[in-house]
TORPA-4810 file (N, C-alpha, C, O; in nm, 3 decimals):
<nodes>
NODE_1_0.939_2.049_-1.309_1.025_2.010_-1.199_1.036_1.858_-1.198_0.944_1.800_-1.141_X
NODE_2_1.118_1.795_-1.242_1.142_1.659_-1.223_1.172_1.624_-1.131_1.219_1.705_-1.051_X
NODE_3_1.161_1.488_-1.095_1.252_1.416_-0.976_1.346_1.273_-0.973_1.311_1.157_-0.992_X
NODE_4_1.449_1.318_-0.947_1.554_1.236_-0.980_1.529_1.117_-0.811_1.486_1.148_-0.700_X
NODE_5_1.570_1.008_-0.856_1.571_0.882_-0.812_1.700_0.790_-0.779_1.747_0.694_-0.839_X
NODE_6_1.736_0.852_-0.667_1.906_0.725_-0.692_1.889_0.606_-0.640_1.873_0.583_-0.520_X
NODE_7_1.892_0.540_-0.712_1.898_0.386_-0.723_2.037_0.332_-0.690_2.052_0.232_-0.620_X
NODE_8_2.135_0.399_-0.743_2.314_0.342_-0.731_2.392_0.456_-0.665_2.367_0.525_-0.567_X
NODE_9_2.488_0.455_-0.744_2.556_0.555_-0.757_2.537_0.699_-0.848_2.594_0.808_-0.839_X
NODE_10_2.433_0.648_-0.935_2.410_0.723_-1.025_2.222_0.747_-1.046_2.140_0.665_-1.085_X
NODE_11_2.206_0.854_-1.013_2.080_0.910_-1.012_2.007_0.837_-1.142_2.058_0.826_-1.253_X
NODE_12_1.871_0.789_-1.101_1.792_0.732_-1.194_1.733_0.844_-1.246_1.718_0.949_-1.183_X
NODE_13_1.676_0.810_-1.428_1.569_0.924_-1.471_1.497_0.971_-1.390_1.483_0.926_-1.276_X
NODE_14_1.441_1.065_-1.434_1.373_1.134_-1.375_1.177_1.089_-1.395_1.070_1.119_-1.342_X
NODE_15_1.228_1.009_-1.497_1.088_0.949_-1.553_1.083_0.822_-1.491_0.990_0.753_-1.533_X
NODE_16_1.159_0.766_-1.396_1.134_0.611_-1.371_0.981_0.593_-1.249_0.872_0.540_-1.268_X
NODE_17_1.032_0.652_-1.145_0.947_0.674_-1.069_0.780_0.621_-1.140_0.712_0.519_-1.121_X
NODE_18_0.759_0.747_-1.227_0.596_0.741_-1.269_0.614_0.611_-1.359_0.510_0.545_-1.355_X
NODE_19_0.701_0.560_-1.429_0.686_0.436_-1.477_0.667_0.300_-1.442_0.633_0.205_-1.512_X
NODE_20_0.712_0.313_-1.252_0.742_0.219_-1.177_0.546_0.183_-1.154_0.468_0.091_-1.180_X
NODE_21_0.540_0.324_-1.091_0.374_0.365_-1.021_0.313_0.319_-1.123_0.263_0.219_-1.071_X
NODE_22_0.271_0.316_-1.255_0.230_0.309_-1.317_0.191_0.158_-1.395_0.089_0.112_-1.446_X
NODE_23_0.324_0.110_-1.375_0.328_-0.055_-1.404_0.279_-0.094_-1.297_0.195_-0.182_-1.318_X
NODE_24_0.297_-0.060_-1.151_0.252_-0.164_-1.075_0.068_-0.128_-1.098_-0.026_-0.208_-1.099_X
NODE_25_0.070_0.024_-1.114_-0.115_0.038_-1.103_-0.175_-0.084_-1.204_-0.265_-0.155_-1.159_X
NODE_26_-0.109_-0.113_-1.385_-0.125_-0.147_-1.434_-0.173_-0.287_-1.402_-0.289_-0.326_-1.411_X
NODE_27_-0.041_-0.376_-1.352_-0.034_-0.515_-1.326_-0.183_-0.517_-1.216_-0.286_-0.566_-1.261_X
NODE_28_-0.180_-0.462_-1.079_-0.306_-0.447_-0.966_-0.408_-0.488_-1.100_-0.449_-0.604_-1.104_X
NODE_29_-0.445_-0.403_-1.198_-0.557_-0.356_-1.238_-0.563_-0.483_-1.337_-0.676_-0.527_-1.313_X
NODE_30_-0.531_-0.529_-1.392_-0.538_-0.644_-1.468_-0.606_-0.757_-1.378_-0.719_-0.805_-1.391_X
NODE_31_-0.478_-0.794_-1.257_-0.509_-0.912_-1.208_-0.622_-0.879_-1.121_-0.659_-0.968_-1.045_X
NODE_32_-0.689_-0.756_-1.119_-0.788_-0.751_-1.027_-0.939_-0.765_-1.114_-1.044_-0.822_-1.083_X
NODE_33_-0.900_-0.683_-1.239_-1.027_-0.680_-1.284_-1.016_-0.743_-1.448_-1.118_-0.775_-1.509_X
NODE_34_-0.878_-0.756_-1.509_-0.912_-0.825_-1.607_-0.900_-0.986_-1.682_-0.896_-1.015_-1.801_X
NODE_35_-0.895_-1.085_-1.544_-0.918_-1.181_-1.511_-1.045_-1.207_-1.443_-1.088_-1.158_-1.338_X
NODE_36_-1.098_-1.294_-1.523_-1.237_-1.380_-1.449_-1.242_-1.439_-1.295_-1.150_-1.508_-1.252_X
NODE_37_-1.319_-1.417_-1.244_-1.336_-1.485_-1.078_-1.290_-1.641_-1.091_-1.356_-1.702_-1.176_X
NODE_38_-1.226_-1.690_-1.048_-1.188_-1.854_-1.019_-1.308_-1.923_-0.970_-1.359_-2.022_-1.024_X
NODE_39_-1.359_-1.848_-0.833_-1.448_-1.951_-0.779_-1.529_-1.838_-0.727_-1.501_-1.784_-0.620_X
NODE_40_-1.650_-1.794_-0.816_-1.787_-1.697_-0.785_-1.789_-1.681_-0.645_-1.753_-1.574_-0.596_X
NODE_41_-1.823_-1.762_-0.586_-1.840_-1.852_-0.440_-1.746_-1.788_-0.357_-1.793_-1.824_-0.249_X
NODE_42_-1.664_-1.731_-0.332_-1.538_-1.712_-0.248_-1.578_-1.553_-0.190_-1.504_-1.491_-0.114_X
NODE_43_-1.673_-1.515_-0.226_-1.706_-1.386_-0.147_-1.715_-1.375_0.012_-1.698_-1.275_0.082_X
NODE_44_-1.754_-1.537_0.058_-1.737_-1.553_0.189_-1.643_-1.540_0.266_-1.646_-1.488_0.378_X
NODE_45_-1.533_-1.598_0.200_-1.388_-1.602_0.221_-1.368_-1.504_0.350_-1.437_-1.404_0.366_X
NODE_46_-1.273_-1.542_0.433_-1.218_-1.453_0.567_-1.064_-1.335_0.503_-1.004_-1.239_0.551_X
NODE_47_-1.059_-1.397_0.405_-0.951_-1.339_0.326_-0.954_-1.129_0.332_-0.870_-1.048_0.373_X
NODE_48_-1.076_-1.112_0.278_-1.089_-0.971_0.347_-1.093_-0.913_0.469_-1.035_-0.805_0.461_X
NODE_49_-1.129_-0.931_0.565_-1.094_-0.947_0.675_-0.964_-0.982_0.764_-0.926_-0.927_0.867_X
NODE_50_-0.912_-1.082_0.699_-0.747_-1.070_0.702_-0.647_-0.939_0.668_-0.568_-0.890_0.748_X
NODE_51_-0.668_-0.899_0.543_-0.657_-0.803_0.467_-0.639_-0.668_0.573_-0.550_-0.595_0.616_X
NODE_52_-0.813_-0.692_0.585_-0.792_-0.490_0.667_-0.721_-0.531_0.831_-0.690_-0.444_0.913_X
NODE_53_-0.703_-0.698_0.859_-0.628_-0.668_0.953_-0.474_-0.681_0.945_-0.413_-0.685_1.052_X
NODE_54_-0.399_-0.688_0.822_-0.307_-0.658_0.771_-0.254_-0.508_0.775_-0.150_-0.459_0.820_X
NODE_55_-0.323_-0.473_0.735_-0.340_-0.330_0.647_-0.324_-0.256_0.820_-0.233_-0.182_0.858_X
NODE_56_-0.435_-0.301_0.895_-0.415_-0.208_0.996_-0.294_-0.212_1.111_-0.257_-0.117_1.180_X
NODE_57_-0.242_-0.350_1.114_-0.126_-0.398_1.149_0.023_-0.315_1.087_0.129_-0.289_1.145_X
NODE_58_-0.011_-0.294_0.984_0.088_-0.225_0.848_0.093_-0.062_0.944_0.189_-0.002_0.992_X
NODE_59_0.018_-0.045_0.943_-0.067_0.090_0.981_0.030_0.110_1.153_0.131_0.178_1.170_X
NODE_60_-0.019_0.053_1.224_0.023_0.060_1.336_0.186_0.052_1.357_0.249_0.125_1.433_X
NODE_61_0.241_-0.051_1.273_0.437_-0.044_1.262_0.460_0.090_1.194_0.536_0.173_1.245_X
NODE_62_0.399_0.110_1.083_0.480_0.265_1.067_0.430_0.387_1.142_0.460_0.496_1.093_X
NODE_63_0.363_0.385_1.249_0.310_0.492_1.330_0.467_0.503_1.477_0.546_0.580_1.532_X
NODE_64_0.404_0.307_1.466_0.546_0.306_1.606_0.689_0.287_1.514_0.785_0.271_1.590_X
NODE_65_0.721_0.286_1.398_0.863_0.261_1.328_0.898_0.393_1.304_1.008_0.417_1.254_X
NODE_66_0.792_0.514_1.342_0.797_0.691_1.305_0.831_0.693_1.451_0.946_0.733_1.468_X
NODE_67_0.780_0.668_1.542_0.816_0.696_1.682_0.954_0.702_1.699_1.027_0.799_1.717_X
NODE_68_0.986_0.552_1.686_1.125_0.534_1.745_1.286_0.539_1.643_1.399_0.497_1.669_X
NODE_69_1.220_0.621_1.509_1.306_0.752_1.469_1.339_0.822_1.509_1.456_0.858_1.520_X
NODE_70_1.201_0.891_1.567_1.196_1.039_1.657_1.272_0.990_1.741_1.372_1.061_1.752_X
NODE_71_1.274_0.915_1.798_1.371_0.956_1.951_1.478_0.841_1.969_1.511_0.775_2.067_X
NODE_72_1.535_0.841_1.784_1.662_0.805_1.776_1.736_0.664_1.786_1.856_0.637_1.785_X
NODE_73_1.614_0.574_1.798_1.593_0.431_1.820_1.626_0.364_1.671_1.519_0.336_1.618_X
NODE_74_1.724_0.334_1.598_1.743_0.378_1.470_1.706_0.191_1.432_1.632_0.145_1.344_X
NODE_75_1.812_0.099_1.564_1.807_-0.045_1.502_1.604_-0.072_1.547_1.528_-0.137_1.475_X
NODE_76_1.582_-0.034_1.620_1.404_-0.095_1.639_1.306_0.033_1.523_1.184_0.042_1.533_X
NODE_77_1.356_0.086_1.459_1.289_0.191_1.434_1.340_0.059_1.239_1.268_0.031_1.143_X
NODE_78_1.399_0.043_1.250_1.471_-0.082_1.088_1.378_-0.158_1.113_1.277_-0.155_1.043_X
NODE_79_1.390_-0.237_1.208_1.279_-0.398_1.198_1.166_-0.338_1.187_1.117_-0.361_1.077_X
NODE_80_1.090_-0.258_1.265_0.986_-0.238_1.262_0.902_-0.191_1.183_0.780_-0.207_1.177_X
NODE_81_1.003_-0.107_1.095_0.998_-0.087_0.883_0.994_-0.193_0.817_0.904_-0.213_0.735_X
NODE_82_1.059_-0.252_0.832_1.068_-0.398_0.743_0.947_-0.479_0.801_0.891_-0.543_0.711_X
NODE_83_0.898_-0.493_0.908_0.806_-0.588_0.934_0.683_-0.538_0.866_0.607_-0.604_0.794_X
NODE_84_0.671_-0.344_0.917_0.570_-0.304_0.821_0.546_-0.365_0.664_0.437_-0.402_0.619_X
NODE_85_0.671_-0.366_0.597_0.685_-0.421_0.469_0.639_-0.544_0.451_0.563_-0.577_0.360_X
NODE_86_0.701_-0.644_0.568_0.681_-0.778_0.502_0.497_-0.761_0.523_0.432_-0.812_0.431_X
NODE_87_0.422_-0.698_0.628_0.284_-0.717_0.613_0.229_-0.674_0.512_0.131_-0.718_0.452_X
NODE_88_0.322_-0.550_0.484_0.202_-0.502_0.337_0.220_-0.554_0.235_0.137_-0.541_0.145_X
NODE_89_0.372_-0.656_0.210_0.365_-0.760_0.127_0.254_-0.854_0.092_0.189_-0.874_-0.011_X
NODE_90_0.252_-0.924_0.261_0.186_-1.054_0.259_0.012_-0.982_0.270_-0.087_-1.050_0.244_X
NODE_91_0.009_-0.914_0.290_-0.139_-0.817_0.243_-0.193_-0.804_0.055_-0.293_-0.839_-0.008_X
NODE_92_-0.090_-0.750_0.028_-0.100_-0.758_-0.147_-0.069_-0.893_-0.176_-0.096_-0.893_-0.296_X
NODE_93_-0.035_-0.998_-0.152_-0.072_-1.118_-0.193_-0.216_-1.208_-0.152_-0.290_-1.278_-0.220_X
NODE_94_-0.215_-1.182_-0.061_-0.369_-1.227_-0.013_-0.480_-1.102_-0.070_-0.587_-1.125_-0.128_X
NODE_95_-0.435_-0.996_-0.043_-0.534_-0.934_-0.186_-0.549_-0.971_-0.312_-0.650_-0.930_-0.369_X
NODE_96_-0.471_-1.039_-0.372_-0.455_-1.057_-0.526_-0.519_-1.178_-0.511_-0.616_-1.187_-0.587_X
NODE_97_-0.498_-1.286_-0.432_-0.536_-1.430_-0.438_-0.688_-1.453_-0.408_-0.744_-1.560_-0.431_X
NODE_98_-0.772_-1.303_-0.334_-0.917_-1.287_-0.312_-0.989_-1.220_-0.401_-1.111_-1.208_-0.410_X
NODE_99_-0.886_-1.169_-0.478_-0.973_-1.036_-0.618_-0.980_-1.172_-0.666_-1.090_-1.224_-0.649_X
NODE_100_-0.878_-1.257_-0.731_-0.875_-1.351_-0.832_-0.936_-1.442_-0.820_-0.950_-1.517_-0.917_X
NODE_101_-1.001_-1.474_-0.686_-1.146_-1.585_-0.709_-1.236_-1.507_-0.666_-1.334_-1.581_-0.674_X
NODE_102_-1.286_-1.376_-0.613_-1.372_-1.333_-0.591_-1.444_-1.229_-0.671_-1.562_-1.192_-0.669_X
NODE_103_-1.290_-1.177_-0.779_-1.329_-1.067_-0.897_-1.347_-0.929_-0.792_-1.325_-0.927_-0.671_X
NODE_104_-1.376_-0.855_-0.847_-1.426_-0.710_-0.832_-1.532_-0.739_-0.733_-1.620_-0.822_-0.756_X
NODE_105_-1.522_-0.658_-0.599_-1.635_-0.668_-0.492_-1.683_-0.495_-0.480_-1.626_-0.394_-0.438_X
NODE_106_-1.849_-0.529_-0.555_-1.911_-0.367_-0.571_-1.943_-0.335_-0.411_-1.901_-0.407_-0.320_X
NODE_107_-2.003_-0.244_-0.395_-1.965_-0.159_-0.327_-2.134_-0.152_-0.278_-2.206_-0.090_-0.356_X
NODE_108_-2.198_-0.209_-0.158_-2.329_-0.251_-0.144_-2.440_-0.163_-0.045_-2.563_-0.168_-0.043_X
NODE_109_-2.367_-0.099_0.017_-2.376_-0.034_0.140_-2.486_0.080_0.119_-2.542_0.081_0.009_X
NODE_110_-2.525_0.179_0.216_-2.583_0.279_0.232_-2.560_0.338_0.145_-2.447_0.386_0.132_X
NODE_111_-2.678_0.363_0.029_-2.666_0.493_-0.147_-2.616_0.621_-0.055_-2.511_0.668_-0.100_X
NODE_112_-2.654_0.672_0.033_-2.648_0.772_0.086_-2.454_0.831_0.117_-2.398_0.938_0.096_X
NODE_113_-2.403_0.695_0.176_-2.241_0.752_0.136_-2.167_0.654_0.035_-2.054_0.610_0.059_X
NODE_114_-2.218_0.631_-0.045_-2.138_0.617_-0.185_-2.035_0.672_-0.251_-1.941_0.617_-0.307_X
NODE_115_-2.062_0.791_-0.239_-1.946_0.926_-0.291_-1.858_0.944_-0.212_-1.750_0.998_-0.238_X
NODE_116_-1.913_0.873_-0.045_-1.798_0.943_0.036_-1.738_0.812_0.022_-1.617_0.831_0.040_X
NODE_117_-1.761_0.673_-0.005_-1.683_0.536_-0.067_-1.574_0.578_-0.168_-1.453_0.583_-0.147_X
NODE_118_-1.642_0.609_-0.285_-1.580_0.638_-0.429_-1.439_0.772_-0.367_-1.334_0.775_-0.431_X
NODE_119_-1.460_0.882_-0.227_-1.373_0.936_-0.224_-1.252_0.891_-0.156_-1.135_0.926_-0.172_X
NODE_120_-1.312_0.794_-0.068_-1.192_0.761_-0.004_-1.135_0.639_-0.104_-1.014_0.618_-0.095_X
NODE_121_-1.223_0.547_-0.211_-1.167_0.465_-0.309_-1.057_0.497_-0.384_-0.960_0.424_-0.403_X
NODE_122_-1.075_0.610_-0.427_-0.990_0.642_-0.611_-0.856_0.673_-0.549_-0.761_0.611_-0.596_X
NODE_123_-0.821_0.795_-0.410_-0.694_0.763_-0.371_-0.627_0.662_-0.324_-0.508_0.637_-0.346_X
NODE_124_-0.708_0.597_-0.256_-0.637_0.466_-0.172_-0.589_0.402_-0.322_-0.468_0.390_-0.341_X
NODE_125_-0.680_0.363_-0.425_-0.615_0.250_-0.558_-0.470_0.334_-0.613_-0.370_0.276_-0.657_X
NODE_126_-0.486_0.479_-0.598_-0.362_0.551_-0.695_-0.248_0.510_-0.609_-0.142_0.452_-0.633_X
NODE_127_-0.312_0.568_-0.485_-0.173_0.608_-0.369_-0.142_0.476_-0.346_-0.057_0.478_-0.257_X
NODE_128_-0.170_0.341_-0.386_-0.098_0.188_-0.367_-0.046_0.153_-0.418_0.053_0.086_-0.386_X
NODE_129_-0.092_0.186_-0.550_0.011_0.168_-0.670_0.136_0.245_-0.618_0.237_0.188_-0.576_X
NODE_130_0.119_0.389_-0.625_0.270_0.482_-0.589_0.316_0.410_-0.498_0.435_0.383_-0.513_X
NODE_131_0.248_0.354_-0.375_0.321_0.308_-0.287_0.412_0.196_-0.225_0.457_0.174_-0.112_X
NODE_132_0.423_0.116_-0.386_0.491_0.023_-0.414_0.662_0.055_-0.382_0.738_0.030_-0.288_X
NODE_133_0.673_0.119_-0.507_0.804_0.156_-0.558_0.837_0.268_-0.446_0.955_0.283_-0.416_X
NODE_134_0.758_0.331_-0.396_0.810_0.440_-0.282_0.867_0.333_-0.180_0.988_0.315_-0.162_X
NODE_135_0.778_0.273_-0.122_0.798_0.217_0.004_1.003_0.104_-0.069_1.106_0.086_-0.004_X
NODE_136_0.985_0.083_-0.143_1.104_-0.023_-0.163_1.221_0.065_-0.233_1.331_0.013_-0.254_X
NODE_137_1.198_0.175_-0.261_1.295_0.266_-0.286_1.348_0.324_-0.161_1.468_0.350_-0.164_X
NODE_138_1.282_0.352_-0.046_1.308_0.396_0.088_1.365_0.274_0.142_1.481_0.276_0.182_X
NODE_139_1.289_0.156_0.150_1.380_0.079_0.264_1.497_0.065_0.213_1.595_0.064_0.287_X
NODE_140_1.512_0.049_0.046_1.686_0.006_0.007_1.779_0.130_0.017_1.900_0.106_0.023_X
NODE_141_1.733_0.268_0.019_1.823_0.380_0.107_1.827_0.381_0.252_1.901_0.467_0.302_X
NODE_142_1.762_0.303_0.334_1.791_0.281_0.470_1.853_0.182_0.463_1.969_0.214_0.490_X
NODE_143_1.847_0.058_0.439_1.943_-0.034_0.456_2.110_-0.006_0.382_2.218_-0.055_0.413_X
NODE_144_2.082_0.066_0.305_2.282_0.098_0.233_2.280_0.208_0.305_2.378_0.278_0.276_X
NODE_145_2.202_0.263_0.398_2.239_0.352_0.512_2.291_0.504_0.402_2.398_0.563_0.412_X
NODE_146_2.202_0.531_0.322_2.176_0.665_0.233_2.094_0.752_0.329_1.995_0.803_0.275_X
NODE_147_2.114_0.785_0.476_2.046_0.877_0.537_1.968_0.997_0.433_1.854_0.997_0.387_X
NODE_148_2.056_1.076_0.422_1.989_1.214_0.349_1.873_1.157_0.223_1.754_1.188_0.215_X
NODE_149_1.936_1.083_0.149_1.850_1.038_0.043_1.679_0.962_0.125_1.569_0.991_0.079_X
NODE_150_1.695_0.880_0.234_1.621_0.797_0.277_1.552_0.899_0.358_1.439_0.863_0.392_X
NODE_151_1.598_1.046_0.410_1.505_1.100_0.458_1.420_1.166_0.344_1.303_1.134_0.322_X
NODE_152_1.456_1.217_0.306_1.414_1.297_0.181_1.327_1.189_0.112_1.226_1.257_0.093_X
NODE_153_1.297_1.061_0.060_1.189_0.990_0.015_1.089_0.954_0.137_0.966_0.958_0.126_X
NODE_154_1.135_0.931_0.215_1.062_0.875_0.360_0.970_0.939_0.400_0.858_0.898_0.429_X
NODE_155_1.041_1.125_0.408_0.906_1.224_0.412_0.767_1.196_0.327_0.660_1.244_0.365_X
NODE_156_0.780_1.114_0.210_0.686_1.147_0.134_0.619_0.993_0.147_0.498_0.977_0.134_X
NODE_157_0.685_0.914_0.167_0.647_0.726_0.165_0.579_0.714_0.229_0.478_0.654_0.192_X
NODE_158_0.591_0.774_0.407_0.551_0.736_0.490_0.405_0.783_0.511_0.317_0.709_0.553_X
NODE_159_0.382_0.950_0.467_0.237_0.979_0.471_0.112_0.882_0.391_-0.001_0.862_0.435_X
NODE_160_0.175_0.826_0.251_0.114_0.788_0.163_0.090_0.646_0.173_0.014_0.575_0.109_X
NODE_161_0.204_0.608_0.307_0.205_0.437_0.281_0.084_0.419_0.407_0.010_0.320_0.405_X
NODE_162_0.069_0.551_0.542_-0.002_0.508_0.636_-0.133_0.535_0.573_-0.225_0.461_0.608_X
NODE_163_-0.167_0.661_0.455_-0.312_0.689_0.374_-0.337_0.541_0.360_-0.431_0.499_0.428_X
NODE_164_-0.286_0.471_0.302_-0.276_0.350_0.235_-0.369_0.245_0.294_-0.474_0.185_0.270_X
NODE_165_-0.250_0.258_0.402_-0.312_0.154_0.496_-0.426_0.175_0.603_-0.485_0.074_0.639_X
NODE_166_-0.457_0.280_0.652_-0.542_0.313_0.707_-0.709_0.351_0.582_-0.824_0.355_0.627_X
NODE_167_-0.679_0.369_0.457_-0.826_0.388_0.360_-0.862_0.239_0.332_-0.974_0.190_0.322_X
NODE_168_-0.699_0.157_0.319_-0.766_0.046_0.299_-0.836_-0.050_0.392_-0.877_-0.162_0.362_X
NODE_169_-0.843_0.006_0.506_-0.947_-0.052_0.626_-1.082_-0.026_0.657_-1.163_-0.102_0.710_X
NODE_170_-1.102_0.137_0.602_-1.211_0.211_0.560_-1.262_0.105_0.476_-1.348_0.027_0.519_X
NODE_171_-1.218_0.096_0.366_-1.273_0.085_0.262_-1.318_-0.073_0.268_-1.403_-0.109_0.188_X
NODE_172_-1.259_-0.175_0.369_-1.304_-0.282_0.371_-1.468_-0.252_0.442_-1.577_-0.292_0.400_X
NODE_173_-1.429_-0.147_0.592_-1.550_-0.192_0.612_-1.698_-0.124_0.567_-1.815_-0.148_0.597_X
NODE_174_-1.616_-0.009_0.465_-1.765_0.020_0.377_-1.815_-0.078_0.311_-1.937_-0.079_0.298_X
NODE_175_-1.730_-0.192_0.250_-1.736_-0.301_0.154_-1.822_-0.391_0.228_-1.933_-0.416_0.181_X
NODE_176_-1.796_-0.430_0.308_-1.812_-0.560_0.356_-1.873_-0.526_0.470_-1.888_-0.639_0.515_X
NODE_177_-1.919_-0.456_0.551_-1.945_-0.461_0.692_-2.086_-0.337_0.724_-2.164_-0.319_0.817_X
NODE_178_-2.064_-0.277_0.600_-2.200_-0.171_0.602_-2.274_-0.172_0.529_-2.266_-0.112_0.421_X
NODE_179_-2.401_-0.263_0.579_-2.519_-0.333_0.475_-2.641_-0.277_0.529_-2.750_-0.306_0.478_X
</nodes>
């Protein structure tokens, strides 16, 4: 079962999608882990902490940008998508700029939920990657006002973009806050 992607006028492969997810997992995974730390030292940094309050900020616009769909609020229900966006933008840049002097931050906390770390870890890294190209494939069918198309991706963006943002708050404060 493939899935076709319209980008134009004319339906994208059916293979772009996983190529999109896939490059961005790629690029994340490089600049996160196959670049050296800049400055060892930067583990202190407030930068994570920024982050999960990004993330949870992110979190909270698409809960209220789902609301005021529902009940038809279409121009506050736009900004409040896009603002989601610009945070989870400016979130993945201040993530990238704290992996890259801080490197890879293991995981220090209680041995006892480790596994339940590593479970909520491995989706949150997949489902961010996917949630690149989802989330910017949806807003550019809402903004050229592609209703049917923009519902039909949206169903699926929106569960994966709030997983997203809500594991990646988890996951800060297993990281960082449970010693």
């Amino acid at each position: 079962m493939g899935m076709s992607i319209e980008l134009g006028r004319e339906p994208a492969p059916g293979w772009l999608y996983p190529v999109l997810a896939g490059a961005s997992a790629l690029c994340v995974a490089i600049l996160v882990y196959g670049l050296p730390p800049l400055r060892p030292d930067f583990g202190s940094s407030a930068l994570p902490a920024l982050n999960a309050g990004l993330n949870s900020a992110a979190g909270f616009c698409l809960i209220l940008g789902y609301r005021f769909i529902r009940r038809g609020q279409i121009e506050a229900h736009r900004r409040t998508m896009l603002f989601a966006f610009a945070l989870s933008a400016i979130f993945l840049v201040s993530y990238l700029v704290h992996h890259a002097q801080a490197g890879s931050v293991p995981y220090v906390g209680p041995p006892g939920l480790r596994a339940v770390y590593l479970a909520i870890l491995v989706p949150h890294v997949i489902l961010a990657a996917a949630v690149v190209p989802l989330a910017l494939i949806t807003i550019f069918r809402g903004l050229k006002d592609r209703r049917p198309q923009h519902r039909r991706i949206a169903k699926i963006t929106l569960p994966v973009w709030l997983f997203v943002s809500v594991s990646g708050v988890i996951v800060y404060l297993m990281v960082y806050r449970l010693h």
